[in-house]
N, C-alpha and C positions, 0 to 999 in steps of 0.2 A: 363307347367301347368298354366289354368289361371283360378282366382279365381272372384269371387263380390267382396270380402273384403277382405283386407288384414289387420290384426290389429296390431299395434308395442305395446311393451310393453318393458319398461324400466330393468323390474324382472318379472320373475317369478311369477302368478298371480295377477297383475297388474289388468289384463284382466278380469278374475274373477269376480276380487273386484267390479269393476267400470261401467265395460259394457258387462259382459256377458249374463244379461237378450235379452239387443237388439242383440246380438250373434246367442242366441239361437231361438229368433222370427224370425229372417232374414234366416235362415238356416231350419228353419219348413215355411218357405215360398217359399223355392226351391234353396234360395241363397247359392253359396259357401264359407267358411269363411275360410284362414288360417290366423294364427298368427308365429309372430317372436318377439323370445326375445333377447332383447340386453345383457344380460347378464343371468350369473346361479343362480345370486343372493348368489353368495357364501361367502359375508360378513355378511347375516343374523344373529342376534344371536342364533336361535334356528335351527336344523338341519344342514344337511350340503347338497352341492352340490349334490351329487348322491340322498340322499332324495328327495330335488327339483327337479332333474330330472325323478324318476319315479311318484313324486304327479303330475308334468305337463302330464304326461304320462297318470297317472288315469284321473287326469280332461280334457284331449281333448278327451278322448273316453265319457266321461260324453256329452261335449258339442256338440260333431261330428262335431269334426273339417275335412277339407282336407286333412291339412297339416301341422306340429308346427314346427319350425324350430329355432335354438340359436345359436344366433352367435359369443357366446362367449367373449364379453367384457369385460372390466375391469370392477367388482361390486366396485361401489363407484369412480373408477381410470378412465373410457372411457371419452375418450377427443371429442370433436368437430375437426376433423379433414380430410383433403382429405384420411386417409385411414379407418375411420371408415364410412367416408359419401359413400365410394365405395363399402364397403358391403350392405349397406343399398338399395344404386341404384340398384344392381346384383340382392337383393330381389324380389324389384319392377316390376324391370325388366322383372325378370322369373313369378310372379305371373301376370304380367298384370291386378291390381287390377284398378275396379272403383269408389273405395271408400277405404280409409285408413282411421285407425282411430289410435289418436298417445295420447300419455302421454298428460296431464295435462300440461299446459302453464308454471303453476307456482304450487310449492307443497312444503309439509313438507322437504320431500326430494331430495336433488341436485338433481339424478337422475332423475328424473320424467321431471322437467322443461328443463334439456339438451337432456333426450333423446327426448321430445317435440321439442324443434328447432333441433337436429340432422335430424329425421324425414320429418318435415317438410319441411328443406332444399333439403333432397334427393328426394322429391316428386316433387320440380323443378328440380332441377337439371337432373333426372332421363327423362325427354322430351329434354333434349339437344343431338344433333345427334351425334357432334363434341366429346363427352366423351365417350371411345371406353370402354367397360366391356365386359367380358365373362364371363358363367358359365358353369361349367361342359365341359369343353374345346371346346364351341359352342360359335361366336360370338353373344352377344343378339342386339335388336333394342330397340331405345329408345321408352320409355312409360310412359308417366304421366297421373295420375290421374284423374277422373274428379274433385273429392273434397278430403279434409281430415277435420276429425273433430276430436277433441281433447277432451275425458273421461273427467270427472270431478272427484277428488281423495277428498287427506285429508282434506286440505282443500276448505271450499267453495267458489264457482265460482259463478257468475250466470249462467247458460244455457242462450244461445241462440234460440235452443230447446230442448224437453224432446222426448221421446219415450215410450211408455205405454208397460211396461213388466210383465204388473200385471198377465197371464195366465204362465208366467217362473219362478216366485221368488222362488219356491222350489227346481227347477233345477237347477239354480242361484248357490242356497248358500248351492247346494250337491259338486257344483264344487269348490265352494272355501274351502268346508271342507276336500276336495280329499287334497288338501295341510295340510295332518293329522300336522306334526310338527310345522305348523307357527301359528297355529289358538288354539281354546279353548279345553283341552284336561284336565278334574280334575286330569289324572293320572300323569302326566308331570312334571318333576323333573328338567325340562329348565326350564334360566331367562323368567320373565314376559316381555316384549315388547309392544308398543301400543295396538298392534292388537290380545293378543294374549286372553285376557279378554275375559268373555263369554258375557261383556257389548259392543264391540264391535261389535258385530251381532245386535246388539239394534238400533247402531247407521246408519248399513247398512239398515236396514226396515224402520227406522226413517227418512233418507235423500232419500230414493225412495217413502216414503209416503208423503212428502213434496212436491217434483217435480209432483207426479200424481196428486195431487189433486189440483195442478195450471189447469188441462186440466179435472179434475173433472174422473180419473180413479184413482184406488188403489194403482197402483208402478208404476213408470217411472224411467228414466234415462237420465241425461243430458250429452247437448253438447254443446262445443262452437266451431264456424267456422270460419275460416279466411278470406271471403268473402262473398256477401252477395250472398242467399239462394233464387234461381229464381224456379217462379212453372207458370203453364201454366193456369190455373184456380185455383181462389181464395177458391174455395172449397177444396182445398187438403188439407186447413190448418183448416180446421174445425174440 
């Protein structure tokens, strides 16, 4: 299978939170998107893993996704290592994506910023010929990316650039409520957590109303890139 985008995600939702409006414009624009999570997210405090697993369920048919795929890592425990970097390549690999998008550089939590360089690293690494993987008991060929760009999470980054998703923001934030247990629910007899407040949705319209209206539209969403960002005429950026 080969995808446009392939988007990593640290937990469960991730994706959602952060860049699912540009998810879902690039995918009503013809593009294909899967996602893969590096973990179940099964140290959350509210829910448990089998909930996360069918909220992801509800929100990729929300988003229309390809393909979602979890790889199972340690939540909070996944190390930066040759054998988590090799599941990450065998991803790549089999999605043949031309754009990855990966966790937050730097965030609230560990996760974010290691699955960010886990990520990252397998996106070289995964164009080396010499590093033999298979999936599904087919040897694959190496494939690297053209780019990867890196969500912007808890806390603030600058962007590099933003992306105007103000036609999705409803869509948006149906997919992150498809995650019923981790978010704002009055009936809910789980611990309070950052995200779990119904002020947190405040802060998600408030940081995408900020980014638009750097480019003078209603909602955006930011990115930061690892190299710089080449266009062929200066009008693209207008």
């Amino acid at each position: 299978m080969k995808v446009d985008i392939l988007a990593f995600a640290a937990h469960p939702d991730d994706i959602e939170i952060s860049s699912s409006g540009t998810v879902l414009k690039h995918i009503q624009q013809g593009k294909t998107v899967a996602i893969v999570d590096l973990t179940g997210g099964e140290l959350g405090s509210r829910g448990t893993i089998d909930t996360r697993r069918e909220e992801a369920k509800a929100s990729s048919e929300i988003l229309g996704l390809s393909d979602r795929v979890n790889l199972g890592m340690a939540d909070g425990f996944f190390e930066h290592n040759e054998a988590n970097l090799r599941l990450v390549i065998e991803q790549i690999r089999h999605f043949k994506p031309e754009i990855v998008l990966a966790n937050a550089v730097s965030d609230r939590h560990p996760d974010h910023g290691k699955g960010s360089k886990l990520v990252s690293e397998a996106c070289f690494l995964a164009g080396l010929m010499k590093i033999e993987t298979s999936y599904n008991g087919e040897v694959q060929k190496a494939h690297r990316p053209k780019a990867v760009y890196h969500y912007i999470q808890d806390r603030h980054i600058e962007p590099d650039f933003v992306v105007d998703v103000s036609d999705f923001v409803e869509q948006k934030i149906a997919a992150i409520k498809a995650y019923k247990t981790q978010f704002f629910d009055p009936n809910s007899k789980e611990p309070k957590t950052p995200i779990s407040g119904e002020e947190f949705f405040d802060s998600i319209y408030g940081r995408m109303s900020n980014f638009g209206r750097q480019i003078g539209v209603e909602y955006a969403e930011g990115f930061t890139v690892e190299r710089y960002i080449g266009v062929n005429d200066m009008f693209d950026l207008i």
